[in-house]
N, C-alpha and C positions, 0 to 999 in steps of 0.2 A: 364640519362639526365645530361646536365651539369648543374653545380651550380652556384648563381650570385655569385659569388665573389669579394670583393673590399677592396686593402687594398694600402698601400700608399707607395710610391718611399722614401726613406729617406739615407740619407748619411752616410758613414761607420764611427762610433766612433773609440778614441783611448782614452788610459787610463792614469789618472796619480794619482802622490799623494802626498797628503799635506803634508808635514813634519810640526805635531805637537806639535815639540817644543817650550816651551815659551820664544816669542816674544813681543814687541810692534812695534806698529802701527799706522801710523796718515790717514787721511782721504787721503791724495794725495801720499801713500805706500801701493804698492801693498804686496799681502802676498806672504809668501818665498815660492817659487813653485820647485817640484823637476819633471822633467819631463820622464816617463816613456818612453814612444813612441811620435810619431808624432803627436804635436798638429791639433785637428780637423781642417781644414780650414775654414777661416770666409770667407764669398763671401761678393763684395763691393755691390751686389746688397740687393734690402728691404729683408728682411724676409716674406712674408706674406701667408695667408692660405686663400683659396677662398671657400667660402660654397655659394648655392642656395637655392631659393626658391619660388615654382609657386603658382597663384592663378588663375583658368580659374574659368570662370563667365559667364553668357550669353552673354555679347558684346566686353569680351574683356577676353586677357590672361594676367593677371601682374606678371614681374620677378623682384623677387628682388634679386641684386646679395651684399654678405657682403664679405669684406676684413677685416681679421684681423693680425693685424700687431704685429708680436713676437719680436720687435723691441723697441715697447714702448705697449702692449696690449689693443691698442684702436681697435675701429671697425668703420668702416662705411660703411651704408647699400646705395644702390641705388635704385630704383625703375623704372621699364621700364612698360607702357602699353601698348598694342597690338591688334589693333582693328580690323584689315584684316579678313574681312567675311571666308575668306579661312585657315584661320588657328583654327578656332575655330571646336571642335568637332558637327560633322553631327548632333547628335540627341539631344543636347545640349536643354534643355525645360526650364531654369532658375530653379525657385523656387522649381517645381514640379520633379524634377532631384533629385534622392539621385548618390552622389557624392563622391568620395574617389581618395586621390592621392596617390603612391607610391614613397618611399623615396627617394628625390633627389637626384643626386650622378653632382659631380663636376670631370673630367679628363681634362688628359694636353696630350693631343692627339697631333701627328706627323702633325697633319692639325688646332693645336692651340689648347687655352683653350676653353671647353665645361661645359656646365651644361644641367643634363636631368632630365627627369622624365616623368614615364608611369602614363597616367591619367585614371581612370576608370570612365564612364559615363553610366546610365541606365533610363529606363524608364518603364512603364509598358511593352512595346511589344517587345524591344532588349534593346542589351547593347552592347559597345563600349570599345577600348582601343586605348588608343593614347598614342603615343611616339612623345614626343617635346625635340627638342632641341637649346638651345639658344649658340648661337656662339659671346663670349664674344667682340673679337677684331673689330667686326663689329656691334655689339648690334642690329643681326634681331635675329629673333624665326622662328624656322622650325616647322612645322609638318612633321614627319619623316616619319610614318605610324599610322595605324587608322584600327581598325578590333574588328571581336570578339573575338579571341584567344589573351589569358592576355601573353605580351610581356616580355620577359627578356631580359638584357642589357650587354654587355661586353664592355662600351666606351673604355679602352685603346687600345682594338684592331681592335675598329671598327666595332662592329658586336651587332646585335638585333636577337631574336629567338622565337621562338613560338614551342610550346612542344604537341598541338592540331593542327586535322586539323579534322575541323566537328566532332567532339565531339570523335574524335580518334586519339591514341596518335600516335602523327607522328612528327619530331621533322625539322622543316624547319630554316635555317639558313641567314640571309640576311648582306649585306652590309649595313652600316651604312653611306657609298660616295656615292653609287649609287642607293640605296633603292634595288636593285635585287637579289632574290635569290642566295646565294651562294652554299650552300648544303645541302643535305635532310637526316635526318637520323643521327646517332654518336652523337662523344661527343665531346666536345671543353675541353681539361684540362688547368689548371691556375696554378701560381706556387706553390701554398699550395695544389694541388694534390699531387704535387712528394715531397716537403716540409713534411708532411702529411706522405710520404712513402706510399701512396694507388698504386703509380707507379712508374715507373725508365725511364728516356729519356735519350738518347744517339743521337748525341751529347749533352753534358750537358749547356744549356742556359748560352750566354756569360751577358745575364741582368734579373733584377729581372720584367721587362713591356714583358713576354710573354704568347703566347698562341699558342696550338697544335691541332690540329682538328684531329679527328679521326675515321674512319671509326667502324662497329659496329665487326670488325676482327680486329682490332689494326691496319688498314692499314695508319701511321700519317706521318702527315707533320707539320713543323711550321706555322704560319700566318705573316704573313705582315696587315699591318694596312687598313681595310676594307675588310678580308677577302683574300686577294690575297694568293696564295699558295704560299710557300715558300720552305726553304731544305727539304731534307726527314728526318725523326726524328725516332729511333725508339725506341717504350714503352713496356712495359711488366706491366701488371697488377699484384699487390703484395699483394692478400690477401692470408688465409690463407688457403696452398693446404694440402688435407689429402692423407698419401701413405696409402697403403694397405698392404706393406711388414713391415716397422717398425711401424704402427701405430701412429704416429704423423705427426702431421700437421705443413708445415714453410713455412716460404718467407725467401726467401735471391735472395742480387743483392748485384749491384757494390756501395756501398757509394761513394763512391769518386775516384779517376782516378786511384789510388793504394792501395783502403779499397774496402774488403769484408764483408757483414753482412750477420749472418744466424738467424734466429729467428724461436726455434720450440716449438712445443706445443705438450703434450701427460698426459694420464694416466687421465683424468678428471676426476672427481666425487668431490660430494658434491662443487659446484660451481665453485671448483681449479682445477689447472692442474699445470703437471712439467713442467716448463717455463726454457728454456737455451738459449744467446744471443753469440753468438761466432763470434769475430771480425777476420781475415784475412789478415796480411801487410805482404807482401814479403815473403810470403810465411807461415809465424809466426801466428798460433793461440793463440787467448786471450779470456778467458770466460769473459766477464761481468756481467753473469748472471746466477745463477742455483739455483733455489729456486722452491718453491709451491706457486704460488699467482692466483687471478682471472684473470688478464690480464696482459700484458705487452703493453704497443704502445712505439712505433719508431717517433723519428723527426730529419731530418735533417736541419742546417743552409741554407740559402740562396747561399753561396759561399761555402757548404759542407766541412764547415770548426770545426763542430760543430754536436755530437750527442747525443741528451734529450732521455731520458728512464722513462717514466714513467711505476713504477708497483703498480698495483691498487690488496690490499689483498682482496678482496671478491669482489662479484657482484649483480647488480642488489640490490633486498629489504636486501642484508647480506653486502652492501657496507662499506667499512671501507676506511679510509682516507688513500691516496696512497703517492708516494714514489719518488722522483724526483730526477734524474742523469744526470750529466751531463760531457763530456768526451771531449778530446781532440783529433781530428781523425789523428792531429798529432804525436800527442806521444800516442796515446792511454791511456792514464791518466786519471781517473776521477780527476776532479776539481773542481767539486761540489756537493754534495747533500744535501736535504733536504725535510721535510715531507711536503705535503701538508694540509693545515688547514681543505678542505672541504673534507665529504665525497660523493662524486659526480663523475659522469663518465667524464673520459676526452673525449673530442671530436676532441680539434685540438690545435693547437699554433698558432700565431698572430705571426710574427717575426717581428721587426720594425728596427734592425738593425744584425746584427753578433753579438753583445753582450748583446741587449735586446729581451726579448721577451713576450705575454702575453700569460697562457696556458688557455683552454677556457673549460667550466663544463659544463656539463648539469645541470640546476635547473629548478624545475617545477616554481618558483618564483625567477627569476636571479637578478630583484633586491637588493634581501635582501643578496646577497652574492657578496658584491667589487673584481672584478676582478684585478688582481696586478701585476704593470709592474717588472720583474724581470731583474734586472743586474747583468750579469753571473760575469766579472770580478771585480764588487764592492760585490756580495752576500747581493743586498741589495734586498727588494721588497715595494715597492710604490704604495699602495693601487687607485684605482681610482674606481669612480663611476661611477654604471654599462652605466645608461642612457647615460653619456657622454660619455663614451667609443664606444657605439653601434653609436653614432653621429659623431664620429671619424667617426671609421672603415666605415660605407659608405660614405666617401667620399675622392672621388679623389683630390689630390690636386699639386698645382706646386711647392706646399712650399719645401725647400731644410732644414732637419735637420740640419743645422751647429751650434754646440755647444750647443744644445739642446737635452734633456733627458725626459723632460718632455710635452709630446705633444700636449699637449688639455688646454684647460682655462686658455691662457695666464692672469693674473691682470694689468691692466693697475694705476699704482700709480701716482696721481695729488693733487697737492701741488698749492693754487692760482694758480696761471696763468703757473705755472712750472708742465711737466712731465715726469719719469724718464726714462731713456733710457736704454735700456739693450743691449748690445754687445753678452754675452751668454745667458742661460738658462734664460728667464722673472721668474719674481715671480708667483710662483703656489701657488693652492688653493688644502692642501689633509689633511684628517681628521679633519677639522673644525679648519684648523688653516693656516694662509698665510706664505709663506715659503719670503722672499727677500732677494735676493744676499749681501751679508754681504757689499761686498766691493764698488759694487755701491750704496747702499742703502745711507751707511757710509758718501761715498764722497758726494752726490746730497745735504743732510742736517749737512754736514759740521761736522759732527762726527768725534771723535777720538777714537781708543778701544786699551786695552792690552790682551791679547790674552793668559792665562797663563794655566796649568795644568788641575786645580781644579775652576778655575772663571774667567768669561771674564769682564772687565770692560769698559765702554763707560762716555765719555766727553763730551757735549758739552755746550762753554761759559761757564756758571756758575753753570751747571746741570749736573748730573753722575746720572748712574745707573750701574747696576752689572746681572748677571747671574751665578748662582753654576752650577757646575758640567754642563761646555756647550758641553762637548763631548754624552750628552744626548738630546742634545737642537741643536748640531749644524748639518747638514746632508753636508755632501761632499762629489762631485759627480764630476768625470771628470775636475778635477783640479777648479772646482766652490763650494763656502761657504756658505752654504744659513743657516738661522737663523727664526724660526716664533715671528711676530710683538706680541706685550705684553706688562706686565707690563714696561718693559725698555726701549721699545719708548714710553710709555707712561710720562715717568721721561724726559726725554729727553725734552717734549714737544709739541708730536708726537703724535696724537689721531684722530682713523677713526670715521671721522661726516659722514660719508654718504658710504654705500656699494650697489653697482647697479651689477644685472646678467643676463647673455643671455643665450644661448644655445652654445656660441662660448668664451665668456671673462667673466672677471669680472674686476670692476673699484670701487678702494676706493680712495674717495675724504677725506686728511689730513690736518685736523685744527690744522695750525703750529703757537702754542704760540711765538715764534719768529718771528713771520709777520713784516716784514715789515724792519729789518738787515739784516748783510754780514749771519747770519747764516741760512737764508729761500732758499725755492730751488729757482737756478734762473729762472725767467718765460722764457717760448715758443715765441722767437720772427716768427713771420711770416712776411715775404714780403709783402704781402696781405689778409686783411681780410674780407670777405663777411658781407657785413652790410644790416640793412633794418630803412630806415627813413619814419617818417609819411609826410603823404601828405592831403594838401584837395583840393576838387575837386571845384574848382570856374568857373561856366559858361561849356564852355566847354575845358576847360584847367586845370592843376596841380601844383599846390603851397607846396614847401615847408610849414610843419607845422610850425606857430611860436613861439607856446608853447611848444611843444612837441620835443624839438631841439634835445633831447639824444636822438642819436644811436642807434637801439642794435647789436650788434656786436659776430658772430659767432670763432669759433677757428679753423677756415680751413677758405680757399678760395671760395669752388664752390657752397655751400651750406649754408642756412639760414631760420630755418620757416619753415622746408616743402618743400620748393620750392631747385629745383636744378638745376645745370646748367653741363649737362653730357658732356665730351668728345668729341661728337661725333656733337654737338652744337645742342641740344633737349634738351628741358625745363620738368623738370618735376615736377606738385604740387602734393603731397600729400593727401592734403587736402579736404575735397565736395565743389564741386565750379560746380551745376550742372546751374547753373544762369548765370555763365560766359560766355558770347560769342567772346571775344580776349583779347589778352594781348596787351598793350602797349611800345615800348622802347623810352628811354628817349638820350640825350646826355648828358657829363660828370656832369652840372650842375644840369642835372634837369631840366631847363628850360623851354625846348620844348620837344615835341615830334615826334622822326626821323623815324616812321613806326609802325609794329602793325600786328600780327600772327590771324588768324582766328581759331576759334575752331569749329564751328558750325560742320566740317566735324569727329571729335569724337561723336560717337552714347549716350556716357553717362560717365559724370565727377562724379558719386556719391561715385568712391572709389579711387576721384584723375587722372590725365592724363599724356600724357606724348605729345608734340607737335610736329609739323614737324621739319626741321631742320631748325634753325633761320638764317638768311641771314648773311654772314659774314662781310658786314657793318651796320651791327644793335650793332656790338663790334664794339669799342674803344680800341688798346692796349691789345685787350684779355678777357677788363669787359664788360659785361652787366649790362645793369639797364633799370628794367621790371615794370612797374605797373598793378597791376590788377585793373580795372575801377570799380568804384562802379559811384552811383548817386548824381546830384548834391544836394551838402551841408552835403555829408557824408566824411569820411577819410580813406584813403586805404594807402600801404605803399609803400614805392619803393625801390625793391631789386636791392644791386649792388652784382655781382657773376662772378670770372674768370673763363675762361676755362681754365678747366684741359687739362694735355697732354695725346696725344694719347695713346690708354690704352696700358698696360705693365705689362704684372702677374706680373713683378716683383718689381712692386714700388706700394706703399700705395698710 
């Protein structure tokens, strides 16, 4: 059967490296850069990463969609609610329902971005599965399909599967554009099958977004998005054959357009065998390999540019920590090896670019062991935690790696009203320590450093601090400086009063003893800010408060309180407002009141709503300003809120 697989499109890295030498440096001088290769490309568009997530209820489905932005590491969540009797699942009984979702996954599908998720529903007498999918540029929610048979997903290419049919396994394949059956039976492969080396495609995929469908005799073709049949492709399954003439067992196939790999196995006992890997260019054999170990596995790069060798000395309950190679299929060169810390079966590799990749263990308890991102051409390795790794990996995203290495929990750093902006890699969070880009950090808080051998030293105004031996303290990656905050921002003046985290970012709020001089960060102007004023309700009309005159005042436009003003021009509170029966809109003053949304036709506000579409002269210029009514001689507030522009993965 095939496997869900999900892992993320990201951009090819290139390498450089810092020349060393002591220097100094001021806040508005860049550091001496020696450029190896091709700097990565920056795109002028936002950076951002799109995660999902559903909550179906008896009356309603709510989607929340969060952008987090690698740009500056903020996040903002949206919330949609969903009331359409027709999209809720059939046997849906509220309270008396035991209920479970499967984990959302986000794709940037040829027909736009999506967010899904298979819902499980039961009852005493059946149970259900539902496959929803929210279609971001439009903000409706599909119900895609609805059955007993628990659904598996392939959003990038458009396809949903079912592996039962009546309690027998038979494996039915459908479009994900047209809800119909596509094929019955076989296997759909993904690129960390042949990545993986379990198989060999011919022609070899000109991108890393595909998928192969394959009859249960190897009869394959590629797919086109929804299913549709494409070239013919042909695979070879590559485990491991046993001869009967020489008594070992191998796989070999074509690596690459002009590499051959043989990989055999013989002589086993006591849980080893003689392991030999013999590479093939132009005719030219090269052993890689000829030893006694328990296993050897094969990976190829993405653009089979790149060959990992993992050899594990024992197995199963006699495991011993194994052995990691890695080779150039160009020159056939190893160019790297090293041991691995666990002792644990390998299962597969994550690739995330040509030059990164993450190798994946079996543990009976995987949190207790950090899985670690590896940089082939820096030999560095970059611990990450496991939960937020698995939070990665499923999910699809549109986000483009440009000049990022570090992919998960961007920090978003704010300074009063200022926050700082990253061009490359955001400040990460890994071993219990925040990593910040030396050189924007430096410039934002007006820092000065000297950059010497044996000690870096930092300026600023009247305050210095130092760090020994920073070639222990500094980490450089792809021509970026990054530094963990400490004692010496703390000298500086620099001190985190407040650390907030999600599932997606992290955000430290810096009490800058320089408040309020040339040396504080400059604040965030915006064109527009979403404010909320008091009001009281007199008769049947609305008064500005005249005590309560201060603002409060949000740090975006569309948003304030709970309350949003989406895209698509639908209102959404957050908040139980099961009392409410419409909202009101105001004109610029305040003054009067120019119309007014009816709610009664939502079945239930107890976990927040979302409205119909507000009439586009209820704006002014773009803002609205909404009150929610309360009774006379009470106070309610009135929100003023732009609309955002039409949605865009690629802008925050």
């Amino acid at each position: 059967m095939s496997r869900v697989s999900k892992w993320l499109i990201v951009s090819l890295v290139s390498i450089f490296i810092l020349s060393m030498s002591e220097f100094t440096v001021s806040a508005s001088t860049s550091i001496v850069q020696t450029a190896q290769n091709a700097e990565r490309s920056i795109s002028s568009k936002d950076r951002v990463q799109h995660n999902i997530r559903f909550a179906v209820r008896g009356t309603e489905v709510a989607v929340t969609t969060l952008r987090t932005s690698f740009d500056t590491g903020e996040i903002k969540e949206n919330e949609h609610h969903f009331t359409d009797p027709a999209i809720l699942p059939s046997i849906h009984t509220g309270l008396t329902t035991t209920s479970h979702q499967y984990d959302p996954i986000v794709s940037d599908t040829p027909a736009g971005l999506k967010g899904y998720i298979t819902y499980y529903a039961t009852d005493d007498k059946q149970h259900y599965y539902v496959l929803y999918e929210y279609d971001y540029s439009s903000n409706t929610l599909r119900k895609v399909h609805e059955g007993e048979n628990r659904i598996y997903l392939e959003p990038q290419i458009g396809i949903y599967y079912t592996i039962y049919e009546k309690n027998v396994p038979k494996s039915n394949y459908y479009s994900m554009v047209t809800g119909k059956k596509v094929y019955t039976r076989g296997n759909i492969l993904l690129e960390r099958d042949f990545t993986d080396t379990k198989y060999v495609v011919s022609p070899i995929p000109q991108t890393r977004n595909f998928g192969v469908y394959c009859t249960d005799t190897l009869d394959c073709h590629y797919l086109d998005y929804g299913g549709i049949k494409g070239k013919k492709a042909k695979v070879s399954d590559l485990w491991m054959k046993p001869d009967q003439k020489t008594g070992l067992s191998t796989k070999a196939f074509q690596v690459s357009a002009d590499v051959h790999l043989n990989v055999s196995q013989g002589n086993t006992r006591d849980r080893k065998s003689d392991w030999t890997v013999v590479v093939t260019k132009n005719g030219k054999k090269t052993t890689l390999i000829k030893e006694r170990v328990g296993y050897v596995h094969s990976f190829i790069s993405p653009e089979r540019k790149t060959l990992v060798l993992v050899t594990e000395n024992g197995l199963d309950s006699k495991m011993e920590s194994s052995k990691v190679q890695v080779y150039d299929l160009k020159t056939l060169k190893r160019i790297r090896s090293y041991d691995s810390p666990y002792r644990a079966r390998t299962q597969s590799i994550q690739w995330i670019t040509e030059d990164e990749y993450i190798i994946e263990q079996y543990f009976s308890n995987p949190g207790s062991y950090p899985p670690s991102l590896y940089i082939i051409s820096e030999n560095k390795h970059l611990k990450l935690t496991y939960e937020r790794y698995i939070d990665w990996k499923n999910y699809w995203n549109s986000f483009q790696f440009s000049t990022i290495f570090f992919p998960m929990e961007p920090v978003a750093i704010k300074s009063d009203q200022g926050v700082l902006e990253y061009k490359g890699q955001p400040t990460f969070y890994m071993e219990g320590q925040h990593y910040v880009p030396l050189e924007v950090f430096t410039k934002a808080f007006h820092i000065q450093y000297n950059l010497g051998k044996d000690r870096i030293t930092f300026t600023r105004g009247q305050r210095s601090s130092s760090v020994n031996q920073p070639s222990k303290q500094l980490l450089t990656l792809y021509n970026q400086t990054f530094i963990p905050l400490g004692q010496w921002s703390k000298d500086l003046g620099l001190k985190v009063s407040e650390t907030k985290g999600s599932r997606y970012n992290k955000q430290l709020s810096i009490s800058d003893e320089e408040k309020g001089t040339d040396l504080a960060m400059e604040p965030k102007i915006l064109p527009f800010q979403a404010s909320a004023r008091w009001m009281d309700r007199v008769g049947d009309s609305y008064q500005l408060d005249p005590v309560n005159t201060r603002p409060m005042e949000s740090a975006v436009p569309d948003r304030i309180d709970g309350v949003v003003l989406n895209f698509d021009r639908t209102l959404t509170i957050s908040s139980s407002k099961d009392s409410i029966t419409e909202l009101l809109f105001t004109n610029p003053d305040y003054t009067s009141v120019i119309g007014k949304v009816s709610l009664t036709d939502i079945p239930e506000r107890k976990w927040g709503f979302s409205t119909a579409k507000i009439p586009e002269n209820m704006l002014q210029d773009g803002v609205l300003n909404v009150i929610i009514p309360v009774k006379e001689g009470k106070s309610t507030m009135v929100y003023s809120l732009k609309l955002p522009e039409p949605f865009d993965k690629n802008k925050f």
